[in-house]
N, C-alpha and C positions, 0 to 999 in steps of 0.2 A: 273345232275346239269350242266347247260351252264358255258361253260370256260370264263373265264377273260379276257378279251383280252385288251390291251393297245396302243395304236398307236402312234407312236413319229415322228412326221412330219411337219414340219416346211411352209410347203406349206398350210394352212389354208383350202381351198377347200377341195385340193386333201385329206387330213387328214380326214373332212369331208364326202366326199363323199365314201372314204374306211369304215368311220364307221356306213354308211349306208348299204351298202352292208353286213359288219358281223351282224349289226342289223337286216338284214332281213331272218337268219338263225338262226332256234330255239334253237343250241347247242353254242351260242356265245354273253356273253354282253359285248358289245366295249366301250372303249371311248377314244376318239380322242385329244392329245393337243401338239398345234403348238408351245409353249415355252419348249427348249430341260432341259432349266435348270430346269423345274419342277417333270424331268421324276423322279429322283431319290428320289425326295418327296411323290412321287405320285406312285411312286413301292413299298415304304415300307407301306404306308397307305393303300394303294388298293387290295397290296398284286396278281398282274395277273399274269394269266398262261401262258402265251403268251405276249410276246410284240415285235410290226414289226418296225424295228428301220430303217431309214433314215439314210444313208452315212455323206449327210453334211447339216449341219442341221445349216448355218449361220455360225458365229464363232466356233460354238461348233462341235468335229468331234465326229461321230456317230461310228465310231471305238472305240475312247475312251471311251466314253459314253456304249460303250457295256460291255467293260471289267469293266467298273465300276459295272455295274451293276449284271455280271454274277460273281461277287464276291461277293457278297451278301449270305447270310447266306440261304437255300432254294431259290435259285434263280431263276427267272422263264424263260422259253426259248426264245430265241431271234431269231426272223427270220428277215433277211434284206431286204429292199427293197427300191432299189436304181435308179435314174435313170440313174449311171452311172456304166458301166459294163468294170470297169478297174480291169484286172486282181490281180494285186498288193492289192489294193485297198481291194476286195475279198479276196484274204487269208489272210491280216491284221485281218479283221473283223469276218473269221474262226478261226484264231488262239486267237483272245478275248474272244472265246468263243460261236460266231452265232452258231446258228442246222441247218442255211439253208436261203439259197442265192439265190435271183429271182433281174431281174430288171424290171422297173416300163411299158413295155410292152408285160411284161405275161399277159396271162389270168388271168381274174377274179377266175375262175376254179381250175385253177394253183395255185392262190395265196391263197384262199380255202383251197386246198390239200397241200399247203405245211403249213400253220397252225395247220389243222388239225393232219398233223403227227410231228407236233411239241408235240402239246397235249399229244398225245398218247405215248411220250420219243423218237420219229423218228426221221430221218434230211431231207431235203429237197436240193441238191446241182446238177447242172448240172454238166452231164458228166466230162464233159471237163475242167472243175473248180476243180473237184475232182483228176482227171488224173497229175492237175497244181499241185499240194498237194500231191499228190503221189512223184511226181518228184523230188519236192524239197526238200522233208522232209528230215531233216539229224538230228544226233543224235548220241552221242559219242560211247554210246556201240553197236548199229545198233540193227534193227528192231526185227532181230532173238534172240538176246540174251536179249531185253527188252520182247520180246513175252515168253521168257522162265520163266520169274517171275510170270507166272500168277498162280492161280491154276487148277486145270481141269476142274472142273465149267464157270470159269471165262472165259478160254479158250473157253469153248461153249458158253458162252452169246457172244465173239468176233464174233466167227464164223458166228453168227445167227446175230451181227449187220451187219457183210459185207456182209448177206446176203439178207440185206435190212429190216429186222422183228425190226418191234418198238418195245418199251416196252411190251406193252400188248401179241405182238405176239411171243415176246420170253417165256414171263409168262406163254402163253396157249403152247407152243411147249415143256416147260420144267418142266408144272405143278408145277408152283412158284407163289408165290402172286406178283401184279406189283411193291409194296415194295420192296420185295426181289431183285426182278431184275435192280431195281432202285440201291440198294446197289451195286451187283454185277458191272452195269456199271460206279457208281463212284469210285468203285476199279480198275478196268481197265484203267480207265481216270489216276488216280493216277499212277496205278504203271509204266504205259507209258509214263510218264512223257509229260501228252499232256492234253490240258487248253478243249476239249472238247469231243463229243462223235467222229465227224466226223475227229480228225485228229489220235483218238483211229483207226477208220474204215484205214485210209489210211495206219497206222501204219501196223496193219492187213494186208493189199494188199503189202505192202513193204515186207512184213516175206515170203510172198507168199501163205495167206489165200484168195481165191477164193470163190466167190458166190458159194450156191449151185442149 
């Protein structure tokens, strides 16, 4: 079944022309709307699996707008796509909630694949954005003693996100339905006290858990 995809861009064309390009991918039906204020009418009725949200979107901030949205009851993933690549700016929009952070002269390719591994429960973040997030992350009891609540399970679904494996690829690594894994990584979200999967990941890299 082709994913839902939702475009929130204020730029009419540009909005537009991205929802050409997922239209013309047989696992993607888009739609594109330049009023930010109709996203949140238009998530609960449409219900997408995806939606590429815009930083500033007129009055309306696209930070905002995210966390509204990824507090939503089943909420769907947000990948950002901005044309302005302000660091600050970027982990505001991580810590609302984004799965993944591109600006608007990536590839078409790029921007593709970072949907895609939205889909699939992935993130999508450059290095060096992740590294910023690594850094700065602070947390009263620290990383090791948060990383200690989890359970052993839960501990390996960590493992396996910092080691880049989306949903599905931790399901097929740990012979789990994508459900289950789905729970597991909203357990880890929680007990980490962190609003998404990618600040779980850096939590992770803070304890001193390594790709494998």
């Amino acid at each position: 079944m082709p994913a839902n995809l939702l475009i929130v861009d204020d730029h009419r064309v540009f909005g537009q022309g991205l929802e050409a390009v997922f239209a013309a991918e047989p696992d993607f039906e888009p739609m594109a709307i330049s009023n930010p204020g109709q996203a949140l009418g238009v998530v609960a009725a449409r219900r997408p699996d995806v939606v590429i949200m815009d930083l500033r979107l007129g009055e309306v901030s696209g930070v905002e707008l995210t966390r509204q949205i990824t507090a939503l009851p089943l909420p769907p993933a947000v990948v950002v796509l901005t044309a302005y690549a302000d660091i600050t700016m970027a982990l505001d929009a991580i810590r609302a909630g984004a799965v993944g952070f591109l600006t608007k002269n990536a590839s078409v390719e790029q921007v593709i694949g970072a949907v895609r591994a939205a889909v699939l429960g992935g993130s999508w973040l450059p290095h060096e954005l992740l590294s910023k997030l690594v850094a700065e992350y602070q947390d009263p009891l620290g990383a090791p003693q948060l990383i200690a609540q989890l359970t052993a399970r839960e501990h390996q679904v960590l493992s396996l996100m910092v080691s880049g494996l989306d949903r599905s690829g931790i399901a097929e690594k740990l012979h789990q339905s994508p459900n289950t894994v789905r729970t597991h990584i909203r357990n880890v979200i929680v007990k980490l006290d962190c609003h998404s999967a990618i600040e779980a990941v850096a939590v992770g890299l803070r304890a001193g858990l390594r790709p494998e």
